[in-house]
C-alpha positions in Angstrom: 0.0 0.0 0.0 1.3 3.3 -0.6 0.2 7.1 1.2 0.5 8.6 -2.2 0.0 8.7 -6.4 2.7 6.7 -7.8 5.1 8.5 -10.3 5.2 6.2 -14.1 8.9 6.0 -15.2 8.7 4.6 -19.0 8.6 1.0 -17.9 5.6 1.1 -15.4 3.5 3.0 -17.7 4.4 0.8 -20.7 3.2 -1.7 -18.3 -0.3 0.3 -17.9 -1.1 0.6 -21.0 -0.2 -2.8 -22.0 -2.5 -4.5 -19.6 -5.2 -1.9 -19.6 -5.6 0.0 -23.1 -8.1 -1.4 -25.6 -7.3 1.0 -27.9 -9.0 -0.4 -31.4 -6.8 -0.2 -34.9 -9.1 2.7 -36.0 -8.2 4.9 -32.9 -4.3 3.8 -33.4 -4.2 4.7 -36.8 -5.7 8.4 -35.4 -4.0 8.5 -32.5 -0.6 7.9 -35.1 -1.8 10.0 -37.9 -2.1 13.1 -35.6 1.2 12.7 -33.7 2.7 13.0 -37.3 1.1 17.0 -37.2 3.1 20.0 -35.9 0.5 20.9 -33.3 0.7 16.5 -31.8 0.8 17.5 -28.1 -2.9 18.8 -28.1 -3.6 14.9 -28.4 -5.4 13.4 -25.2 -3.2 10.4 -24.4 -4.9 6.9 -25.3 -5.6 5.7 -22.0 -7.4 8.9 -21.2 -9.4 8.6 -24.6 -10.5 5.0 -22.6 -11.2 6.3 -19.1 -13.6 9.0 -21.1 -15.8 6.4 -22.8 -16.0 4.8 -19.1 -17.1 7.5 -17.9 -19.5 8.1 -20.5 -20.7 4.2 -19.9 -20.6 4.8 -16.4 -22.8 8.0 -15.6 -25.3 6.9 -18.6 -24.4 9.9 -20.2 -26.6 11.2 -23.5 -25.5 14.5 -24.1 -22.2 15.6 -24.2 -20.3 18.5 -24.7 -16.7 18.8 -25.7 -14.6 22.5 -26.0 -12.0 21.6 -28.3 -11.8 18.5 -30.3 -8.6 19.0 -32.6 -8.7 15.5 -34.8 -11.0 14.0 -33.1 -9.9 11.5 -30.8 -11.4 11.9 -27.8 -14.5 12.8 -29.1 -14.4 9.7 -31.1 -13.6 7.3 -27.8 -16.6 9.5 -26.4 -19.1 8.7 -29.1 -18.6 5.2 -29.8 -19.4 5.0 -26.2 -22.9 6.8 -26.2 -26.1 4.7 -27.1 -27.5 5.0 -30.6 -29.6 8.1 -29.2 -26.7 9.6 -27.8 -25.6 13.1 -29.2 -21.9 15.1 -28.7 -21.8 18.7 -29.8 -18.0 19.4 -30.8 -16.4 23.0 -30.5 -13.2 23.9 -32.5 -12.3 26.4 -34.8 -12.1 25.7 -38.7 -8.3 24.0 -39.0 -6.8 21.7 -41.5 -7.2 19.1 -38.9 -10.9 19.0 -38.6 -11.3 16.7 -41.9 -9.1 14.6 -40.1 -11.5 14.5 -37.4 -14.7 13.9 -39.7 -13.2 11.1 -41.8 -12.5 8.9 -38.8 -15.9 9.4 -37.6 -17.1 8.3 -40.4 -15.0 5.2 -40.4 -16.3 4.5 -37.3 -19.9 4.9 -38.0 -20.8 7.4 -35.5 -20.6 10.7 -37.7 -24.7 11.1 -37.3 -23.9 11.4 -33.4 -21.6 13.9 -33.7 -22.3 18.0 -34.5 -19.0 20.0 -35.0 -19.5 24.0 -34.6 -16.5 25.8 -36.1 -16.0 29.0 -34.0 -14.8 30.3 -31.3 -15.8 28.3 -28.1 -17.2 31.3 -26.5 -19.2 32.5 -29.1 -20.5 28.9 -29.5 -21.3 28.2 -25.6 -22.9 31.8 -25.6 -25.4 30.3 -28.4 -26.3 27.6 -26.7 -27.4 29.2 -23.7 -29.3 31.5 -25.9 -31.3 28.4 -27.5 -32.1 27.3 -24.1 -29.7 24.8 -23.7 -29.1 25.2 -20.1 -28.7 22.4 -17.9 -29.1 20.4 -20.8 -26.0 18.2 -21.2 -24.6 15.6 -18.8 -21.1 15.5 -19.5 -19.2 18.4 -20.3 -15.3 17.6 -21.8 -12.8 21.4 -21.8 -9.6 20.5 -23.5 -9.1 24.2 -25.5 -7.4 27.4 -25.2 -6.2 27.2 -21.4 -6.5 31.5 -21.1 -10.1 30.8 -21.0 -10.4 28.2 -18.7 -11.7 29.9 -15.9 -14.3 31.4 -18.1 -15.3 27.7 -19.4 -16.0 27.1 -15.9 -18.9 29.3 -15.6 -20.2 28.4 -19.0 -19.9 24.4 -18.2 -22.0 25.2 -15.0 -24.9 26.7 -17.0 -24.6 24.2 -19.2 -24.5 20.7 -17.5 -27.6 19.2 -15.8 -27.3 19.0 -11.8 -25.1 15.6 -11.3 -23.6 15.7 -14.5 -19.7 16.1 -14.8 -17.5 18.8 -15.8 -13.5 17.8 -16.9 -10.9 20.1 -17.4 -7.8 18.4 -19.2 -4.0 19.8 -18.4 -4.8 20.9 -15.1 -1.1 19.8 -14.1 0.4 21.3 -16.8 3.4 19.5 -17.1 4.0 20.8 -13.3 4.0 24.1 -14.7 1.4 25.0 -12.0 4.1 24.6 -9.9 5.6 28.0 -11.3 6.0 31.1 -8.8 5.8 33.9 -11.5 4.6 32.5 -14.5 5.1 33.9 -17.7 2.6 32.5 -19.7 -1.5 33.8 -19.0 -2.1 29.8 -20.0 -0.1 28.8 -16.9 -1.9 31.9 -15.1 -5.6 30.5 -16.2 -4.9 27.1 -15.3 -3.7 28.2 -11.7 -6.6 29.7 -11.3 -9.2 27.7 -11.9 -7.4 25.3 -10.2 -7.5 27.4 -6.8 -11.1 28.4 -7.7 -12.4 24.7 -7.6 -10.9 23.8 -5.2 -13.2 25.8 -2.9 -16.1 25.9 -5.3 -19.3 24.9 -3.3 -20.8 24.1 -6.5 -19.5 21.1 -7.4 -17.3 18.0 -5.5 -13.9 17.5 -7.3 -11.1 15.0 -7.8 -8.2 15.8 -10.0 -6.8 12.9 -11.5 -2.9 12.4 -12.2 -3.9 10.6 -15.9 -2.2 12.5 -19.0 -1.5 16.0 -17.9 -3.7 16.2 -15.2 -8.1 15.7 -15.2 -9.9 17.4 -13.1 -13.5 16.2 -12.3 -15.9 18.2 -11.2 -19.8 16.8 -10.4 -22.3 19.6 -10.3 -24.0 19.4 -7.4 
């Protein structure tokens, strides 16, 4: 038994993954495809992509939400986990990358379960709670611009149903949270909201050390 998280050298996580991921060809050959791009590092790693869909499976999750989708991986993992009546609403903004995103969805057969908006996330999340979409979805997934994460924060709270779950991704930053004097108003943001949750009444949290950091948060 141990007091604390355990720190993966490359050994023990080649380990995890090798007796845990079930990663299918189709999500290898995206996962592969996009680490070949300049912008690779805004991939979710694969076992995260697979403790998503659990989630998804878990909570019974219909509607889902996810602020920015870059190729599509996670959302991908996320819709091949919802039933056939299941709907994710994607938010990215137009990028060479998104046909990427659309013809593995396709390949997968869950394009007619998916809705991409190209635009800014803001403007996007401020139209939705202008069609009356508040309180509306049950799982809510912010992997975008980190300057703006606090601000996601409020919008996810409209948006997501009481009980349903908010993630942030990167909330560890590659210990760049860790940083007295940061330079950088993503390292700022990401500060932030992690202070801010931590004493948010609104919600019960756990922040997870998976990829670079998910935070959970169920809105209570």
């Amino acid at each position: 038994m141990t007091g604390r998280t355990l720190a993966l050298d490359d050994a023990l996580y080649s380990y995890l993954l090798d007796v845990s991921l079930r990663e299918t060809p189709l999500l290898k050959r995206l996962r592969e495809e996009t680490q070949a791009l300049p912008m690779a590092r805004w991939q979710v790693a694969p076992e995260q992509g697979q403790f998503l869909a659990l989630l998804v499976k878990l909570t019974g999750a219909k509607r889902l939400l996810e602020i920015g989708t870059f190729t599509g991986y996670s959302a991908l993992c996320m819709a091949s986990a919802l039933p056939e009546d299941g709907h994710l609403l994607c938010c990215d903004l137009p990028g060479d990358y998104n046909h990427i995103a659309r013809r593995y969805w396709f390949q997968a057969e869950v394009q007619e379960r998916i809705e991409l908006r190209l635009a800014p996330a803001l403007e996007t999340l401020g139209q939705l709670e202008r069609e009356g979409c508040g309180e509306r979805f049950d799982l809510i997934f912010i992997d975008a611009d980190k300057a703006n994460y606090p601000v996601y924060l409020e919008h996810a709270l409209a948006l997501v149903r009481q009980g349903g779950v908010i993630l942030f991704d990167n909330t560890l930053w590659s210990g760049r949270v860790l940083e007295q004097s940061p330079d950088t108003a993503d390292t700022r943001a990401i500060q932030a909201l992690n202070r801010r949750l931590k004493t948010d009444q609104r919600i019960d949290l756990s922040l997870l050390p998976i990829g670079d950091g998910l935070t959970l948060c169920r809105k209570r």
